[in-house]
C-alpha positions as CSV (number, residue, x, y, z in Angstrom):
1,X,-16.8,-43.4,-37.0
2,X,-13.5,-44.8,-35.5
3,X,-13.2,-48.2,-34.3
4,X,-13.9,-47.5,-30.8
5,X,-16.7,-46.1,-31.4
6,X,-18.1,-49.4,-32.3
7,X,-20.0,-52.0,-30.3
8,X,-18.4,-55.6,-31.1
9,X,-18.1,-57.7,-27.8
10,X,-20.8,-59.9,-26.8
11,X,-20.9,-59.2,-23.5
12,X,-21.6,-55.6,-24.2
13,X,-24.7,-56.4,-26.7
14,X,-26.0,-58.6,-23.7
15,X,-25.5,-56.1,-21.2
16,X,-27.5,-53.5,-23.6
17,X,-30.3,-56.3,-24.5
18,X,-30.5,-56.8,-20.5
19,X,-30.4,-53.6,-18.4
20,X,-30.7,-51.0,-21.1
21,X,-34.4,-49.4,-22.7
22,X,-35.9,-49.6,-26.0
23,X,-37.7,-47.7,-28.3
24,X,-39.9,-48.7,-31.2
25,X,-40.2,-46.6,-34.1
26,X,-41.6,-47.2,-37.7
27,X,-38.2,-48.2,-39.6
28,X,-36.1,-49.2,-36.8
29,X,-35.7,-50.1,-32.7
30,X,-33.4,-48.4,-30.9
31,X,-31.6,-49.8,-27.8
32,X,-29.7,-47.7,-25.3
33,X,-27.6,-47.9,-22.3
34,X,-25.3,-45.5,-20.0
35,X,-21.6,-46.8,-20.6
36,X,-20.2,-44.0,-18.3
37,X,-17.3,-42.9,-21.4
38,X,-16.4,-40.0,-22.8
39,X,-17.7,-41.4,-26.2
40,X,-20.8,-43.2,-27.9
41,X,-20.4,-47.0,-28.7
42,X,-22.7,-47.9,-32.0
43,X,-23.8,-50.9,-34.3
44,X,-26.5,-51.4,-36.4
45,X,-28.2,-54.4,-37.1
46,X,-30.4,-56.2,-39.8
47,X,-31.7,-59.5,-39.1
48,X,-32.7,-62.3,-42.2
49,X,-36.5,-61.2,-41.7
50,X,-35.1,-58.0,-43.2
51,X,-34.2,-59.6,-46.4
52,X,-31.3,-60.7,-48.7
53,X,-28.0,-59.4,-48.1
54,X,-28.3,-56.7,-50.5
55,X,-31.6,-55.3,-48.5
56,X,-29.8,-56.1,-45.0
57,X,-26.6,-54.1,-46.3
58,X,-29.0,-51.0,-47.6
59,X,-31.0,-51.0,-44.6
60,X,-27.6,-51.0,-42.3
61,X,-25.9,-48.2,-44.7
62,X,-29.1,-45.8,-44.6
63,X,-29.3,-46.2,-41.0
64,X,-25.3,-45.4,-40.4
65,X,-25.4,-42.1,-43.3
66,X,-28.9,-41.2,-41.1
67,X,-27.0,-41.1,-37.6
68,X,-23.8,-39.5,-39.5
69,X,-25.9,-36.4,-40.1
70,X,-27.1,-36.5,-36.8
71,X,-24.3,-37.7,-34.3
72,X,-22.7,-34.0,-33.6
73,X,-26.1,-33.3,-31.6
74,X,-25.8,-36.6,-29.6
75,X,-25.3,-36.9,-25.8
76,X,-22.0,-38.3,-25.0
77,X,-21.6,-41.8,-23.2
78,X,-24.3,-44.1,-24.9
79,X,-24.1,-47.3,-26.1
80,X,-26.6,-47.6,-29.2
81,X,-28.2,-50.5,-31.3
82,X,-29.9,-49.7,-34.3
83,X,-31.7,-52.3,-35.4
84,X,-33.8,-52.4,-38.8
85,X,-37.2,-53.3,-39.4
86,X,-38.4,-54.7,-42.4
87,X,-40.9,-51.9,-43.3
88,X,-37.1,-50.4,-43.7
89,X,-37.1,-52.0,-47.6
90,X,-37.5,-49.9,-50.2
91,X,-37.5,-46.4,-48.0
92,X,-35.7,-43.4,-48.7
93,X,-32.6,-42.1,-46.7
94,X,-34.9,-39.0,-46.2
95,X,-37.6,-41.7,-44.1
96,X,-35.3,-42.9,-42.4
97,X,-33.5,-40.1,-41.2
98,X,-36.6,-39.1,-39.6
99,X,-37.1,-42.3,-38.7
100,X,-33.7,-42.4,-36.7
101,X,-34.2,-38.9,-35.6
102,X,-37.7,-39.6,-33.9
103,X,-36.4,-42.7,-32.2
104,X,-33.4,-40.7,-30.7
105,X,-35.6,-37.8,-29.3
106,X,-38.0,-40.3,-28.0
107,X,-34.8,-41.8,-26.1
108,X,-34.0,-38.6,-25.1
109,X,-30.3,-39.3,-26.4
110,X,-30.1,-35.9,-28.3
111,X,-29.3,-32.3,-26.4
């Protein structure tokens, strides 16, 4: 992922949170918005209710290696939010794949 491919401004997370549409899945919510670029902008997120820093930091890895093996089939000019559960503890990178994958054909984000 480069480093504009990431979401980091404030301004953009509000903009998402705001005007953009969610959807619910078992491990994780997914928020999305048009950004009208040639490019996706990502993030993923675990709040405290998630757990310790050590679950927070699994659940945000196993979310980014899910969308890695799943980004070449993306829709260009998105800006995502992945945002973990905590049903997301103690899951398997295979769950949440699906998981991930679900959410993103729900949104209608893949081609």
């Amino acid at each position: 992922m480069l480093k504009k491919e990431i979401l980091r401004r404030k301004e953009d997370f509000s903009a998402i949170y705001r005007k953009g549409k969610s959807v619910p899945d078992r491990y994780i919510v997914l928020f999305y918005r048009k950004n009208g670029l040639s490019y996706n902008r990502i993030s993923f997120l675990a709040s405290k209710k998630v757990g310790n820093s050590v679950q927070r930091n699994r659940a945000k890895r196993l979310m980014r290696e899910s969308y890695r093996h799943i980004c070449t089939q993306l829709s260009s000019g998105y800006d995502i939010i992945f945002i973990a559960r905590n049903s997301i503890n103690g899951r398997k990178c295979q769950e949440v794949s699906r998981s991930v994958s679900g959410a993103l054909k729900k949104a209608g984000v893949l081609k």
